[in-house]
C-alpha positions in Angstrom: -13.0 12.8 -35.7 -15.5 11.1 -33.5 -15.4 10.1 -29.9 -15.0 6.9 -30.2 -12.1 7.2 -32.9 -10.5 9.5 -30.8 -10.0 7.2 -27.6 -9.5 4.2 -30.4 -6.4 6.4 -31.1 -5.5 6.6 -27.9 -5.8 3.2 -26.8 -3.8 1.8 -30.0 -0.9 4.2 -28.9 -1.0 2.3 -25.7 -0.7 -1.3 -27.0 2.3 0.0 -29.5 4.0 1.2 -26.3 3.3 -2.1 -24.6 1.8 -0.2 -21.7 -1.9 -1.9 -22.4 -3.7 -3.3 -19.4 -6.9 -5.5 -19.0 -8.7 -7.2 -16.0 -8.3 -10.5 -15.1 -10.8 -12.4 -13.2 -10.1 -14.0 -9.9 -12.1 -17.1 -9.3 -11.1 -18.2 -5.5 -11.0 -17.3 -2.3 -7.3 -15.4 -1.7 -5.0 -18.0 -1.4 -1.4 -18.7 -2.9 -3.1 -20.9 -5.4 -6.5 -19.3 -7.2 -8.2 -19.6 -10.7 -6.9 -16.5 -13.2 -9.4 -16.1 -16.2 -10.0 -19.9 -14.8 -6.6 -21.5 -14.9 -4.8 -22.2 -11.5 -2.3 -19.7 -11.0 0.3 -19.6 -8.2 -0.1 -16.1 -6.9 2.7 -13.9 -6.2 1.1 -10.5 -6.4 -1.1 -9.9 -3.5 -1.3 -7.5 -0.7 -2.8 -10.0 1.7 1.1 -10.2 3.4 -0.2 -12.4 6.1 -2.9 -14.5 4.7 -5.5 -13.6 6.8 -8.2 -12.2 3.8 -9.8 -15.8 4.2 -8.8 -16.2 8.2 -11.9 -18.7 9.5 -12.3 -15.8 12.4 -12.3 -13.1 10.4 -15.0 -14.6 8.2 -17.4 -15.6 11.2 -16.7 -12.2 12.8 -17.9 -10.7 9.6 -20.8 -13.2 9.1 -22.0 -12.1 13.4 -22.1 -8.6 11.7 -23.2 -8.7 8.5 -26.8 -10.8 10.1 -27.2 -7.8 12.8 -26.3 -4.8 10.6 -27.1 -6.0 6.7 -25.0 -5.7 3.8 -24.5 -1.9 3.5 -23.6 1.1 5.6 -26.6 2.8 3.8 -25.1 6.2 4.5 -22.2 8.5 4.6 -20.7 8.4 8.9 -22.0 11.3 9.6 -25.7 10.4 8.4 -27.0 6.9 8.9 -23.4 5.3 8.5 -22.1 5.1 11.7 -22.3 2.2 13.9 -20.8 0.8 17.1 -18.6 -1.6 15.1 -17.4 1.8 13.6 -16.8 3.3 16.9 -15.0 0.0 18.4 -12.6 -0.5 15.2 -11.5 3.6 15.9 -10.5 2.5 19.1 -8.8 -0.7 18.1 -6.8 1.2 15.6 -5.4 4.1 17.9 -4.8 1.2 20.9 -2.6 -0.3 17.8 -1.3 2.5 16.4 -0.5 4.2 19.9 -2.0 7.3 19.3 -5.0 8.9 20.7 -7.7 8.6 17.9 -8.3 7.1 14.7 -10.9 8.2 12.3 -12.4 5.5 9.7 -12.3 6.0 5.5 -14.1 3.7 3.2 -9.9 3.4 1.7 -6.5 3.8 2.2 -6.6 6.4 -0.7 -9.5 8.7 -0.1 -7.7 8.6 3.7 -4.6 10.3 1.8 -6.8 12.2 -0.7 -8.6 13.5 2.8 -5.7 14.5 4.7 -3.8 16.2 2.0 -6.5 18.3 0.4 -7.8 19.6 3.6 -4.8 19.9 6.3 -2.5 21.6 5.0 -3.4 25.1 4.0 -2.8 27.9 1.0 0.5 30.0 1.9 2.1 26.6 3.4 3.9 23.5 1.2 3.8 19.8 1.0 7.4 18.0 0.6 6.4 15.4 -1.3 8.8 11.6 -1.9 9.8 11.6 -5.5 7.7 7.7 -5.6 5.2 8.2 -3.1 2.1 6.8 -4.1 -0.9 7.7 -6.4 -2.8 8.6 -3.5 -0.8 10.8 -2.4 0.7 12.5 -5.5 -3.7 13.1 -6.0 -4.1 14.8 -2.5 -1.6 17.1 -3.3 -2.8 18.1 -6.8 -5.9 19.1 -4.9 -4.6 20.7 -1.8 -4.3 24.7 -2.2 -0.3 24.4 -0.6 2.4 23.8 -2.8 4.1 20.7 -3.5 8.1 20.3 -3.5 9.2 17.2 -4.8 12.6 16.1 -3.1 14.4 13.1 -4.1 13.3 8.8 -2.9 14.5 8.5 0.6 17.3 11.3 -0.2 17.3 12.7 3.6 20.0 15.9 1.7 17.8 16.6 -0.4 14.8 17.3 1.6 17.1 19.3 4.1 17.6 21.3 1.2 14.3 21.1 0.2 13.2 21.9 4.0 15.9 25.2 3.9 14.7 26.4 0.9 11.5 26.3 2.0 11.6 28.2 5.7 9.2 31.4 3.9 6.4 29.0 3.9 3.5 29.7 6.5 3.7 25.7 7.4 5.5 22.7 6.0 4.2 19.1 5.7 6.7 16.5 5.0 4.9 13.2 3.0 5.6 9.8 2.7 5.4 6.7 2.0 6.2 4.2 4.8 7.3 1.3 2.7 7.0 2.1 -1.1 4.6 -0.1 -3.2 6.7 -0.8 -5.7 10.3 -0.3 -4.8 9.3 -2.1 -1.8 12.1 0.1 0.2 11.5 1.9 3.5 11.1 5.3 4.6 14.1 6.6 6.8 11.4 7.8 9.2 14.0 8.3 12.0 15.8 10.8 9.9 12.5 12.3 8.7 11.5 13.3 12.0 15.0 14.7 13.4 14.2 17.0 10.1 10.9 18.3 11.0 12.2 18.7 14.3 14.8 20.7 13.2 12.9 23.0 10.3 9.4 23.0 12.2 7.7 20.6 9.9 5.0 18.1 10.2 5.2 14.8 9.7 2.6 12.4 7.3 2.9 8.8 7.1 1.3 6.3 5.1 1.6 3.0 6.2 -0.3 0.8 4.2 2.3 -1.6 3.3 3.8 -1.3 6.8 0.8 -1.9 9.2 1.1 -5.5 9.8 4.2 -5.8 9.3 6.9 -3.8 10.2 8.0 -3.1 13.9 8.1 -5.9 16.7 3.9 -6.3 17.2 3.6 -4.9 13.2 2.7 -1.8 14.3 4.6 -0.5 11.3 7.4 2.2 10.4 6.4 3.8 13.8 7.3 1.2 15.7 10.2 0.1 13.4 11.8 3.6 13.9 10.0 4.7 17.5 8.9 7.8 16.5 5.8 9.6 16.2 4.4 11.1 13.8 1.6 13.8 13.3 -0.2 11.8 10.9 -0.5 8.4 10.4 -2.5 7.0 7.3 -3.0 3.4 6.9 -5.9 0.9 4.9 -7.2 -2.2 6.1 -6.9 -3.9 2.9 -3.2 -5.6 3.0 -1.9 -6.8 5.9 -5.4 -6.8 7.9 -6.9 -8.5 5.1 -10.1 -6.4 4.9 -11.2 -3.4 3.5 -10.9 0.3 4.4 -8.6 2.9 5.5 -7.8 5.2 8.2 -5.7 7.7 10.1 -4.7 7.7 13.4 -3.5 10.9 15.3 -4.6 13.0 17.9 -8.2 13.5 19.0 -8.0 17.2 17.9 -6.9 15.9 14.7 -9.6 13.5 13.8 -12.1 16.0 15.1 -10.4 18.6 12.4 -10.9 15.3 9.9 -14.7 15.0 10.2 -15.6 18.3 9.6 -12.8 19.6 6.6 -12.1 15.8 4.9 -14.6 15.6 2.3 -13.7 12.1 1.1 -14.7 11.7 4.7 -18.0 14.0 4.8 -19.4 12.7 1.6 -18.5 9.3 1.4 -20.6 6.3 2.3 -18.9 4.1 5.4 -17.5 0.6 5.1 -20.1 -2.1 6.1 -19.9 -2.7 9.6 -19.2 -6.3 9.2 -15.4 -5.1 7.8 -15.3 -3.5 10.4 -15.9 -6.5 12.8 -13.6 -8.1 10.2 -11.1 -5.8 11.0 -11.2 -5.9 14.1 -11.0 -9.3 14.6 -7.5 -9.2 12.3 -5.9 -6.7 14.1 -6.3 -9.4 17.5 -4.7 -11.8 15.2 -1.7 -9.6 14.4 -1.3 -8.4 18.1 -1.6 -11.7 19.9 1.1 -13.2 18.1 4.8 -12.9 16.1 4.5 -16.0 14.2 2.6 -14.6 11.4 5.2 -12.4 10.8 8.3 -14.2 11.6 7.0 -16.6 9.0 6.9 -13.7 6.2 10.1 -12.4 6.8 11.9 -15.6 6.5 9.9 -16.3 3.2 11.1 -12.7 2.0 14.9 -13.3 2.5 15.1 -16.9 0.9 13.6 -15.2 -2.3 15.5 -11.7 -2.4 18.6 -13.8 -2.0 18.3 -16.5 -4.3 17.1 -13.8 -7.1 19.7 -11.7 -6.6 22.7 -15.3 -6.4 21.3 -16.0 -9.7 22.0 -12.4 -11.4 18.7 -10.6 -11.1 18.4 -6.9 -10.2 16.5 -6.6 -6.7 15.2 -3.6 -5.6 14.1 -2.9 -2.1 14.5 -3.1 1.6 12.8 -6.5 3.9 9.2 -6.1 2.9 7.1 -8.5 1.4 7.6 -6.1 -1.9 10.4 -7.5 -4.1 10.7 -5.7 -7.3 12.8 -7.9 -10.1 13.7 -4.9 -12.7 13.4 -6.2 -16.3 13.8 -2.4 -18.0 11.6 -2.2 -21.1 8.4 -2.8 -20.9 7.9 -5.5 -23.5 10.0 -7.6 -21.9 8.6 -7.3 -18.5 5.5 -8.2 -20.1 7.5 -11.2 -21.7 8.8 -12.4 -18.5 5.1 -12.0 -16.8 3.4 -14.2 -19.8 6.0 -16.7 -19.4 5.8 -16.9 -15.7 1.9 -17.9 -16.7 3.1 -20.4 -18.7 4.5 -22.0 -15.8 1.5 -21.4 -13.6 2.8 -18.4 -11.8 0.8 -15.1 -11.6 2.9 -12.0 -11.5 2.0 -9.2 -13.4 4.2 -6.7 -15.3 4.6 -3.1 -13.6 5.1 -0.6 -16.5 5.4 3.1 -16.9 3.5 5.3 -15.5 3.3 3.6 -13.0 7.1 3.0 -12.6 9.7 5.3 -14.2 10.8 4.5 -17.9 13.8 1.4 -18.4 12.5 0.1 -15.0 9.4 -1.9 -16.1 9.6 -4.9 -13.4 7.8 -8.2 -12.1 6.5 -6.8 -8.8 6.8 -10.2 -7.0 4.6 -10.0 -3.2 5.1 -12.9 -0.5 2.7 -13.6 1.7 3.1 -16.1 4.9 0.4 -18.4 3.5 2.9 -19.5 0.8 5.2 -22.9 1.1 8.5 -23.5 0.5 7.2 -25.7 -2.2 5.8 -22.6 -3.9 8.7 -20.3 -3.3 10.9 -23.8 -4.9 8.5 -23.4 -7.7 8.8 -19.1 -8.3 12.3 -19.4 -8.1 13.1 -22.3 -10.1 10.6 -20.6 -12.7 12.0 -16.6 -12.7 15.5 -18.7 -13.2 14.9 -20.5 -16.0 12.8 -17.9 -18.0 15.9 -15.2 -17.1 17.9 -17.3 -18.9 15.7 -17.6 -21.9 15.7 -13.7 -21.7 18.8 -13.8 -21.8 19.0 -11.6 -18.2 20.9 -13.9 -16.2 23.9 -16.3 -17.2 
């Protein structure tokens, strides 16, 4: 058999298991409304939670930088990379966060892939969410610890897990602050009284949380007041840019620089995200509006969805999974809301356990009541045709 028929095999498996994906081609700036494959699509499937991925100061901010400093980084940080837009968005983030350091990645996944594979050590283990994400489950794989799996957000089962696991040199609970795509919300108060109690340390990331959660959308941090060892985060949701980071102790990012390789061999994000960045995270601190706006978009949806008859998963995040079960007819459902000018794709296995394909519906605070009129008026009609709702 040749190559070629070989991953023609493969890929033909995939489209009879209606798990087949393509690109689609996003035409616009990031707003609600933007040209799919050139139609106009209402868009309810971004990260950008608080619009500001087209923010007029985020854009000039980046345009100052980007005429000083070029287009590229032209080197990894610790050759040519590293700027003072570099050095000034580190200290933004840890002033944020409220921790002593921050250390830049060019993404919120090599940050995890970083942390994971180089902190903790052979002889110790990594607790591990049951749905924490890709980036995460991949930092593990390559770490030399163990990984121990405990059940999503099941706080007796990672006692149990922590008990059973007291023989270990060091352990290293992991998770997810809020989970991409059950949109639910790490217990992180109940994690740390854990660690606390079986000598663990905590690591959080917060990608879907910074911006967001806590009272300035500091994240599940703030949300909880705790702190913990590790905080991982990207700058590519809620801040609207690019990039990720971690935020910790000084000791810790200096640890960071010299044992993360997806730090060490990486080429840095352009300085102007970084002035992009920056410039967001003012936004985000000098004001609750933003965010009081979201979160009253979020509830009107979750509970009209769920007075209708859907199945809602999830806590109050801009995440709102509507579970469809097989995958066919999330895809269906997702084709249909097209039809009707409303882009939400599918989320199939493996991304998402088996019988829980789902339309992975995100709001953002740059959406209207008209287009929230428009989603919900939509998701009701073609339930009905699907015969999910009454």
């Amino acid at each position: 058999m040749s190559f070629d028929h070989w991953i023609h095999e493969r890929m033909e498996n995939r489209k009879r298991a209606g798990l087949y994906r393509e690109l689609r081609t996003m035409n616009t700036a990031p707003l609600p409304h933007m040209l799919v494959n050139e139609k106009e699509q209402l868009v309810f499937s971004s990260n950008n939670y608080l619009g500001l991925a087209n923010h007029p100061v985020l854009m000039e901010e980046a345009v100052r930088a980007l005429r000083e400093f070029g287009v590229g980084s032209s080197g990894s940080r610790l050759t040519t990379g590293n700027t003072e837009w570099h050095e000034k968005l580190e200290d933004k983030i840890a002033s944020f966060k409220k921790t002593e350091a921050a250390l830049l990645f060019s993404s919120g996944y090599l940050a995890n892939v970083g942390v994971l594979s180089s902190l903790p050590q052979k002889g110790d283990v990594i607790l591990s969410d049951q749905l924490n994400h890709a980036s995460i489950i991949d930092g593990c794989r390559l770490s030399k610890a163990d990984t121990v799996i405990y059940e999503h957000v099941d706080m007796k089962h990672l006692e149990k897990q922590l008990q059973e696991t007291q023989a270990y040199a060091r352990r290293f609970i992991v998770t997810d602050g809020v989970f991409s795509m059950d949109g639910t919300i790490a217990p992180l108060d109940e994690i740390s009284k854990l660690a606390s109690k079986y000598n663990a340390y905590v690591i959080v990331d917060d990608a879907h949380a910074t911006g967001v959660l806590g009272e300035c959308g500091r994240g599940t941090s703030e949300f909880f007041g705790v702190f913990p060892d590790v905080v991982i985060g990207t700058l590519s949701k809620a801040i609207g840019v690019e990039g990720g980071f971690v935020a910790g102790s000084k000791l810790l990012v200096d640890f960071l620089v010299n044992h993360a390789r997806t730090f060490i061999f990486q080429t840095a994000i352009p300085p102007a995200s970084c002035a992009a960045a920056y410039a967001s995270l003012d936004i985000i601190e000098s004001s609750k509006e933003l965010r009081e706006r979201l979160f009253q978009k979020i509830q009107q949806i979750k509970n009209r969805l769920k007075e209708v008859g859907f199945l809602v998963y999830g806590d109050d995040t801009p995440i709102i999974p509507v579970i469809i079960g097989d995958a066919e007819k999330a895809v269906s459902f997702s084709n249909r809301l097209q039809e009707e000018g409303i882009y939400a794709p599918a989320i199939r296995p493996p991304t998402v356990p088996n019988g829980e394909s789902r339309i992975r519906l995100t709001v953002t605070a740059a959406h209207t009541e008209s287009h929230i009129e428009q989603l919900l008026r939509s998701c009701t009609q073609i339930g009905r045709e699907l015969r999910m709702i009454s």
